[in-house]
C-alpha positions in Angstrom: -22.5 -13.0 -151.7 -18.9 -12.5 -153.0 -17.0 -9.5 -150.9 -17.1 -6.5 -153.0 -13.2 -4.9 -154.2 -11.5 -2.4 -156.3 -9.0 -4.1 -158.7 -6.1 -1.9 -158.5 -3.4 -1.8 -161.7 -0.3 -0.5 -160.8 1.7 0.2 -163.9 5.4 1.1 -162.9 8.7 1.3 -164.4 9.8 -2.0 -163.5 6.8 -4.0 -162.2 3.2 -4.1 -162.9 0.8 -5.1 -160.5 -2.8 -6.1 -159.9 -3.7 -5.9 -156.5 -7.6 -6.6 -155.0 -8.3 -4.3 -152.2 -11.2 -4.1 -149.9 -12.8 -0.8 -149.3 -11.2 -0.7 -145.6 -7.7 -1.2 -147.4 -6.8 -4.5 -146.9 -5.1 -6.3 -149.5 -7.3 -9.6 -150.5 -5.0 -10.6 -153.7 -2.0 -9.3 -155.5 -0.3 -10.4 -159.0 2.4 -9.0 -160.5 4.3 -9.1 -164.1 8.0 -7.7 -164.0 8.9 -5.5 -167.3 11.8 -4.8 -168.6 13.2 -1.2 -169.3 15.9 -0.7 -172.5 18.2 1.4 -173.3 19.3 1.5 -176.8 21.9 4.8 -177.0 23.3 6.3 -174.0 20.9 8.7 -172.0 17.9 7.0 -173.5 14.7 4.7 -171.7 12.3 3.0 -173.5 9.8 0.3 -173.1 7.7 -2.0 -174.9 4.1 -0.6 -174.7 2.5 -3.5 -176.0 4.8 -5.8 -173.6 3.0 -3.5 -170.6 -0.1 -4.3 -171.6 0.3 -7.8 -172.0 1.3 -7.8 -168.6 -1.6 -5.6 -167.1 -3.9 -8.3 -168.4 -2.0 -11.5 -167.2 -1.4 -9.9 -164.0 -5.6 -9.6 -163.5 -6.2 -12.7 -165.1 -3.5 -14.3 -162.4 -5.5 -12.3 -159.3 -8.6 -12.7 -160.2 -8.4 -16.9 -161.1 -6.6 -16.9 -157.4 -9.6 -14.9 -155.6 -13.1 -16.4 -156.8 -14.7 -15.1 -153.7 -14.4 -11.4 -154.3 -16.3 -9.5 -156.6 -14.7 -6.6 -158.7 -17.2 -3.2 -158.1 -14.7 -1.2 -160.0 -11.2 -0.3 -161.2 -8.4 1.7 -160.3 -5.5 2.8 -162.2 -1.7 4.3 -160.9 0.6 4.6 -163.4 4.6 5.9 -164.1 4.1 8.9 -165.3 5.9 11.2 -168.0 6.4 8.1 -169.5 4.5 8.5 -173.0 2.5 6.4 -175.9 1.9 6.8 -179.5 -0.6 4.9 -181.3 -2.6 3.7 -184.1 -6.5 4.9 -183.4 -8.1 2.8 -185.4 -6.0 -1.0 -184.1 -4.9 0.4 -180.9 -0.9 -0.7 -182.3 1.6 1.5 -180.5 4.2 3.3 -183.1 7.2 2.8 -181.5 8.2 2.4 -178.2 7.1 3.9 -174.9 9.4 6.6 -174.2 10.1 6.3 -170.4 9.9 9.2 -168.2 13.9 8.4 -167.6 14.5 9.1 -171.0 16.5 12.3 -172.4 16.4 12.0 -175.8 14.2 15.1 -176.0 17.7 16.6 -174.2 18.5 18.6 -177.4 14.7 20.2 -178.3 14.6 21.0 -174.6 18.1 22.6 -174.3 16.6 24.6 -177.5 13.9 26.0 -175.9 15.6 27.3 -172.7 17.8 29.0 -175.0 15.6 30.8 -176.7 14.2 31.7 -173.5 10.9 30.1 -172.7 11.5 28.4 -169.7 9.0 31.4 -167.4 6.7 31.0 -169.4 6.6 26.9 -169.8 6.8 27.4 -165.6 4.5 30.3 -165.1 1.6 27.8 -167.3 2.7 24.1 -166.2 4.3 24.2 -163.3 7.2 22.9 -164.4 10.9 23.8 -165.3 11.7 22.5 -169.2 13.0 19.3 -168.4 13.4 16.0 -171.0 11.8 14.3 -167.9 8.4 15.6 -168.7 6.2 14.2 -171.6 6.0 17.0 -174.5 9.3 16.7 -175.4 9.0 13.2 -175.7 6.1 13.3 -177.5 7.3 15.6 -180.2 10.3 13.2 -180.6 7.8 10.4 -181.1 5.9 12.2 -184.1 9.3 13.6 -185.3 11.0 9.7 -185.6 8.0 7.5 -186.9 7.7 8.0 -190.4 4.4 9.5 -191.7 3.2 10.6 -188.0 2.5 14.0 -188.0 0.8 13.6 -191.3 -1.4 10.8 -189.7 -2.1 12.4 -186.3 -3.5 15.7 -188.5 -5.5 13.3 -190.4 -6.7 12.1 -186.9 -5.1 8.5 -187.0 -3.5 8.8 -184.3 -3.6 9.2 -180.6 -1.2 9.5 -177.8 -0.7 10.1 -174.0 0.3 8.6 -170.9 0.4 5.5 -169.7 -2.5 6.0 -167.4 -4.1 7.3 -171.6 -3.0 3.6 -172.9 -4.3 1.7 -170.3 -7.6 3.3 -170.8 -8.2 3.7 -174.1 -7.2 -0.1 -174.1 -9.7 -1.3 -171.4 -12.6 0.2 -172.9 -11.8 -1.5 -176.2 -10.8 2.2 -177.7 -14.1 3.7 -176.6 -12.2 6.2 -174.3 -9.5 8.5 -174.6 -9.1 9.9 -171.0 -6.3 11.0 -168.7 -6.4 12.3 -165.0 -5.6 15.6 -164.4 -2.8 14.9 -162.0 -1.1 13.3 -165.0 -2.3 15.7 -167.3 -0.1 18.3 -165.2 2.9 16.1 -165.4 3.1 16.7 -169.6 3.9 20.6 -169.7 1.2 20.9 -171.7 -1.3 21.4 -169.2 -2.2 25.1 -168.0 -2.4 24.8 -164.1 -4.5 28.0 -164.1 -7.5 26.7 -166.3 -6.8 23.2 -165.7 -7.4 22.6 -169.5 -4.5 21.8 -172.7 -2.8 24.7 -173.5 -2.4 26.0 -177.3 0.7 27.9 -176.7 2.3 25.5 -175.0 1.5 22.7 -177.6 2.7 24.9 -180.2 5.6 25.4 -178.0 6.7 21.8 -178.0 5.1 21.0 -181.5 2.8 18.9 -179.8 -0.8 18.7 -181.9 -3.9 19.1 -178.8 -6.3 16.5 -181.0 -4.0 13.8 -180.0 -4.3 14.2 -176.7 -6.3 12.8 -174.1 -9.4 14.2 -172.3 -8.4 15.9 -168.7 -10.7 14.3 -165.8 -10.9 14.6 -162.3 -9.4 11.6 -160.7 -12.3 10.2 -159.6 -14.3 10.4 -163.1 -15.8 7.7 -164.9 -13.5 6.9 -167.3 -15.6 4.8 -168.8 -16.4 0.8 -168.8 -14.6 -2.8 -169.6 -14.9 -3.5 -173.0 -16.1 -7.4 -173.6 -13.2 -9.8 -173.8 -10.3 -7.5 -173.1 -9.0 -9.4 -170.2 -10.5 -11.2 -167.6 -12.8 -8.8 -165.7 -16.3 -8.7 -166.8 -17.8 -6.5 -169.7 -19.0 -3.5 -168.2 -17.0 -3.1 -164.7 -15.9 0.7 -164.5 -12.9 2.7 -164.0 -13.5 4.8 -161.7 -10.1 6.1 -160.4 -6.6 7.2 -162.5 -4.0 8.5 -160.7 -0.3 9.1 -161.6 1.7 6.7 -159.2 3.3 9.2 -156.5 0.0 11.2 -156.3 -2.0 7.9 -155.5 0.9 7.4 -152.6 0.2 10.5 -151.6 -3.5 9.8 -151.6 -2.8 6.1 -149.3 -0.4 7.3 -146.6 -4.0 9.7 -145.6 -2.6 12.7 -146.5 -5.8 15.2 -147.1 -3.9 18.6 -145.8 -1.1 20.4 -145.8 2.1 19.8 -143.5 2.5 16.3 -144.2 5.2 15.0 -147.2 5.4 11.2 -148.7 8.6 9.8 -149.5 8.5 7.2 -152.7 11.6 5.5 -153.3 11.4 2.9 -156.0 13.4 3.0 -159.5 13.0 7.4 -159.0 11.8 8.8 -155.7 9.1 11.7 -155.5 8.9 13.4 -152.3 5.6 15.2 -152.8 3.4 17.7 -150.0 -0.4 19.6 -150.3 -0.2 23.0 -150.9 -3.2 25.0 -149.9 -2.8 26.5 -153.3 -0.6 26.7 -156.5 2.9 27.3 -154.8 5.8 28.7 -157.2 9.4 27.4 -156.3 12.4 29.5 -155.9 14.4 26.3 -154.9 14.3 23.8 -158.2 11.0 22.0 -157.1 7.8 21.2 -159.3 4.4 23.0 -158.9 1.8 20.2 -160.0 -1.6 18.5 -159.3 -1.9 16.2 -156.7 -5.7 15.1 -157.7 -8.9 16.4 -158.5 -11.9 14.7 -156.1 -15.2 15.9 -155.3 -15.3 18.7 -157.6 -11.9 19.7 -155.8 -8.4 20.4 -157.1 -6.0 19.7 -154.8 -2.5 21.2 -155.5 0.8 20.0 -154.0 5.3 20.9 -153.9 6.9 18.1 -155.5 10.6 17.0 -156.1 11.5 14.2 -158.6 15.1 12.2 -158.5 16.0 10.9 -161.3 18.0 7.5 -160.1 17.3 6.1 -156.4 16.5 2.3 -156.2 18.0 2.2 -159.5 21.5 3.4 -158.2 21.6 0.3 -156.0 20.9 -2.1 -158.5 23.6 -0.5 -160.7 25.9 -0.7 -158.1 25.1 -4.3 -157.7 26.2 -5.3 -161.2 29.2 -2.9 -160.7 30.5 -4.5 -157.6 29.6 -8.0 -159.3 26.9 -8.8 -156.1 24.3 -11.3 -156.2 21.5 -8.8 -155.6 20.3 -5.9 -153.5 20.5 -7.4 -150.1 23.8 -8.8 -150.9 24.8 -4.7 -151.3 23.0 -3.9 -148.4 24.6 -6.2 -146.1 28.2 -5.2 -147.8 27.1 -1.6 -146.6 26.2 -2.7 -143.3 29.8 -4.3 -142.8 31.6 -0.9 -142.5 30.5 2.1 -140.4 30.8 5.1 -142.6 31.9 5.4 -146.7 35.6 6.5 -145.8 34.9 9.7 -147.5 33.5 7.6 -150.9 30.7 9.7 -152.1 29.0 8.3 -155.1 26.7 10.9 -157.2 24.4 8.3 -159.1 23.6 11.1 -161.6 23.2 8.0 -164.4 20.5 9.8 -166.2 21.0 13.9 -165.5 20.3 15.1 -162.1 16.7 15.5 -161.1 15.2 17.8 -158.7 16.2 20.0 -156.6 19.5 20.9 -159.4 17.8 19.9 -162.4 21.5 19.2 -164.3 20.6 17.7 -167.5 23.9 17.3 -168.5 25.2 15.6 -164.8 27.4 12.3 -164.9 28.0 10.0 -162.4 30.8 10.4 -160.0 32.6 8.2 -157.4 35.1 10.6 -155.8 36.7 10.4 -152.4 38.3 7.3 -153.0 42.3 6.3 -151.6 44.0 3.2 -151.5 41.9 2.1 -148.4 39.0 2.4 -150.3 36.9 -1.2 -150.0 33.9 -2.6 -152.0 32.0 -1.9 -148.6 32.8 2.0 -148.8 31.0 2.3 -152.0 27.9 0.1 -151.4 27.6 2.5 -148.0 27.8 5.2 -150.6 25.5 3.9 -152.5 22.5 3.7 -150.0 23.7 7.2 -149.0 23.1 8.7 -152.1 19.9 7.7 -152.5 19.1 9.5 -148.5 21.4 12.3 -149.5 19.0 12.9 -152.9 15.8 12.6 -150.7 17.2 15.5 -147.7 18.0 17.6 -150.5 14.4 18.0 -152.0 12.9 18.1 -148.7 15.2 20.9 -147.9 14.2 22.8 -150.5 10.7 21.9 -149.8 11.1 23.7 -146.8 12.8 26.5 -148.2 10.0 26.7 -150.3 6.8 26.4 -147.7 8.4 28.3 -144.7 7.5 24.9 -142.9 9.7 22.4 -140.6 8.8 18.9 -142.0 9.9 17.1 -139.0 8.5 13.8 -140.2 9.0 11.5 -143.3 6.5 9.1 -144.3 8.1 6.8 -146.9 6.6 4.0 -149.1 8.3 2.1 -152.5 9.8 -1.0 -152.9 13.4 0.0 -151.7 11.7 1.0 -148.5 11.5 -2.5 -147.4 15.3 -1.7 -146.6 15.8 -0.9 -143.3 19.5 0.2 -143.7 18.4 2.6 -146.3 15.9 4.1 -143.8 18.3 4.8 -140.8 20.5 6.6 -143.2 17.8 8.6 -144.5 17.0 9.5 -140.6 20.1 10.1 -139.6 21.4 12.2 -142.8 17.9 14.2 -142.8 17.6 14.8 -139.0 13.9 13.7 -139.1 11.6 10.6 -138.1 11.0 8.3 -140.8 8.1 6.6 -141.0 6.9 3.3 -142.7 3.6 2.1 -143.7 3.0 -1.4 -143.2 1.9 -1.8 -146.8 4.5 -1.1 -149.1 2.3 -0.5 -152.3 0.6 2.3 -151.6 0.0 3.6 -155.2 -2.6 0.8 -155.7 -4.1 1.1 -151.9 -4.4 5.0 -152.5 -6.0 4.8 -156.1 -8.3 2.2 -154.9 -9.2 4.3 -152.1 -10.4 7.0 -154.3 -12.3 4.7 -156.4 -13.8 3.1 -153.3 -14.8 6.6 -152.4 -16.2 7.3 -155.9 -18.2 4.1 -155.6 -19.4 5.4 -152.4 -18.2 1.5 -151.1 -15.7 3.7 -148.2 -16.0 5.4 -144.9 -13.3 7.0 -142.9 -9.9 7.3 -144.7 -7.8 3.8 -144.3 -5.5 3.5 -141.4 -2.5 5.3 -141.8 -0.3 3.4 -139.1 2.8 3.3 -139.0 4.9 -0.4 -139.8 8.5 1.3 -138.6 9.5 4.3 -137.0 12.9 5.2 -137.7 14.6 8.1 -135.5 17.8 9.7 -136.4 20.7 9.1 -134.3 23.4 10.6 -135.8 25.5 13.7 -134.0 24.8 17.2 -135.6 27.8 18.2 -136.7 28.4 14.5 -138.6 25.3 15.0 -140.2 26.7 18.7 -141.6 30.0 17.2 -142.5 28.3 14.4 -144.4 26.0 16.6 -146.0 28.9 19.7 -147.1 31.2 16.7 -148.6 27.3 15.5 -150.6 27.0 19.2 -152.0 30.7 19.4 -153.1 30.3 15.8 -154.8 27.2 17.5 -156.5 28.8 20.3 -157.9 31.5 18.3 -159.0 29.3 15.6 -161.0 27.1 18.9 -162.3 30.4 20.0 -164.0 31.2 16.9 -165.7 
């Protein structure tokens, strides 16, 4: 009898995957599709929904032709989140593009409604500070620019929602419009408190409720593969949606507070449990990490903008072959040289939350090398990462002495000393990089009641910091004053 797995989509900003994953964690198959982000004005994102859906179904066409032996029990979804959808209800044809969650188009409406004073009240409700990150703002762009929308979506032709929405609604041949609440939280339209849409804040953002999505538990049945959608069988459930950094949360075994996950792909999230709702003083998000069990779990979380993404800019600015060719250049000198690059390419995320942020390269003389600023680079990015766990701490009252990391760009091990040795902490690896897919196929495994005892949450790599004290506070009081300067430009 075929060995029984949870297909795992993985839907991200630069990369969908497919992976097969046994109910102990293991990895049996992966497939993936790359996709391609655009950016048509300056500030903007945007992707090609249809494009991502395409690529969701030749990814599990590819896995699932290359592992005959395994039998699908259910499916799991992790998505990017923030990242937003409109389309038609009736054919399922997106109206325009998928605003990406990098986007700040929405910079203006947002910038409008902090000045007439509403950002308490959109953070006392959602959780979050209004951002053009988030997904109303988006969304209300969406119905303002596609002619004939909002007189469509109060006819009810329309629908909209995350990606995790899209993928759903799609799967189930348009028989379910579902989201997870963990996404749900991420769209400012979400009341933490009754874990239900809010009218206020739709009106707020001018964002109609009956286009949205139903809020689940992460663990719901979101309903069943409609016939001939792609290559899984009619009938094989969904039984997990979870937004990317929550289902990495979810695989590194993290059930209870006092432990924080580092993702670092095209963004990093740095993400802890929180016995209960927690409100930042220090610039951090309050969200939902997931709902199992009949149990909300609430976590801290900090969102940068631009982290692997500042190394692959830098790679086309320095004229490199690719990221390891940067990486090695970085390796070839011992420190910057005082270059401090502020990769604030699309506003500055959390913990400073600077809209308006450009990037900087300052420090620079006339010994300045090409070295210097790919060292910068990769410091950045750790510099980015210390200062949300910093005001994590603030936050909690807690020492986090440990960082468990996952994400593509984690694979690089320079990256990870100088995230050690700039945060004064242990970093640890997983051995699996992908832990979106391994964690939201845990939870479906769970739901399936196909798993036991939480996977193995072992660490690949232990990286300890090494650097002296006071280096590390020089480093980091040059970082700040780089910040400040990029935050006035």
């Amino acid at each position: 009898m075929p060995a029984p797995a949870i297909l795992a989509i993985d839907q991200g900003t630069t990369n969908t995957k497919v992976l097969l994953v046994a109910p102990d964690g293991r990895v049996l198959g992966r497939a993936s599709r790359p996709m391609r982000l655009d950016h048509p004005r300056a500030g903007w994102s945007e992707q090609d929904a249809e494009a991502i859906w395409t690529g969701v179904v030749e990814a599990i066409g590819e896995v699932l032709a290359a592992t005959p032996d395994v039998a699908v029990a259910a499916v799991a979804i992790s998505n990017q989140r923030e990242t937003v959808v409109l389309w038609d209800a009736t054919s399922g044809r997106p109206l325009g593009p998928a605003v990406s969650w990098q986007c700040r188009r929405s910079s203006p409406r947002c910038a409008a409604l902090r000045a007439a004073g509403h950002d308490p009240l959109v953070i006392e409700k959602s959780g979050l500070a209004i951002d053009p990150m988030f997904s109303a703002g988006k969304l209300a762009w969406l119905l303002d620019a596609v002619p004939g929308a909002r007189d469509r979506a109060a006819a009810g032709g329309l629908r909209a929602g995350t990606i995790d929405s899209w993928l759903v609604w799609r799967l189930t041949g348009g028989a379910v419009h579902a989201t997870d609440i963990g996404n749900a939280a991420r769209t400012q339209l979400l009341n933490l408190a009754t874990q239900a849409w809010d009218a206020e804040l739709a009106a707020l953002f001018d964002v109609p409720l009956a286009l949205l999505a139903r809020p689940m538990a992460s663990d719901g049945d979101f309903g069943t593969m409609a016939d001939g959608v792609c290559a899984l069988p009619a009938g094989t459930p969904i039984r997990a949606v979870m937004g990317d950094s929550h289902a990495a949360l979810y695989g590194h075994g993290i059930r209870a507070p006092g432990g924080v996950k580092v993702t670092i792909g095209t963004g990093s999230s740095v993400m802890a449990l929180v016995e209960q709702r927690a409100e930042s003083r220090n610039g951090l998000s309050s969200t939902i990490a997931w709902g199992e069990g009949g149990a909300v779990r609430h976590a801290l979380e900090g969102n940068i903008t631009v982290s692997g993404q500042a190394a692959r800019f830098a790679v086309q600015l320095l004229g490199l072959a690719d990221e390891d060719a940067l990486t090695e250049l970085a390796a070839s000198v011992a420190d910057s040289d005082g270059v401090v690059f502020v990769p604030a390419l699309a506003g500055l995320g959390a913990p400073h939350w600077q809209d308006e942020a450009r990037g900087t390269i300052s420090g620079m003389t006339l010994a300045t090398q090409p070295a210097h600023l790919a060292r910068a680079t990769l410091e950045a990015i750790a510099h980015q990462i210390v200062d949300v766990v910093e005001a994590m701490e603030r936050d909690t009252g807690a020492t986090l002495p440990l960082l468990s990391v996952d994400g593509g760009a984690t694979r690089n091990d320079t990256l990870l000393r100088l995230l050690a040795d700039l945060s004064g902490r242990r970093v640890v690896r997983r051995p699996d990089a992908e832990l979106s897919a391994i964690g939201a196929a845990m939870m479906a495994a769970r739901a399936m009641g196909l798993a036991g005892e939480d996977i193995d949450a072992r660490a690949g790599a232990i990286f300890d910091p090494s650097l002296d004290p006071a280096a590390r506070g020089a480093l980091r009081a040059r970082w700040r004053s780089a910040v400040a300067l990029a935050s006035r430009s």
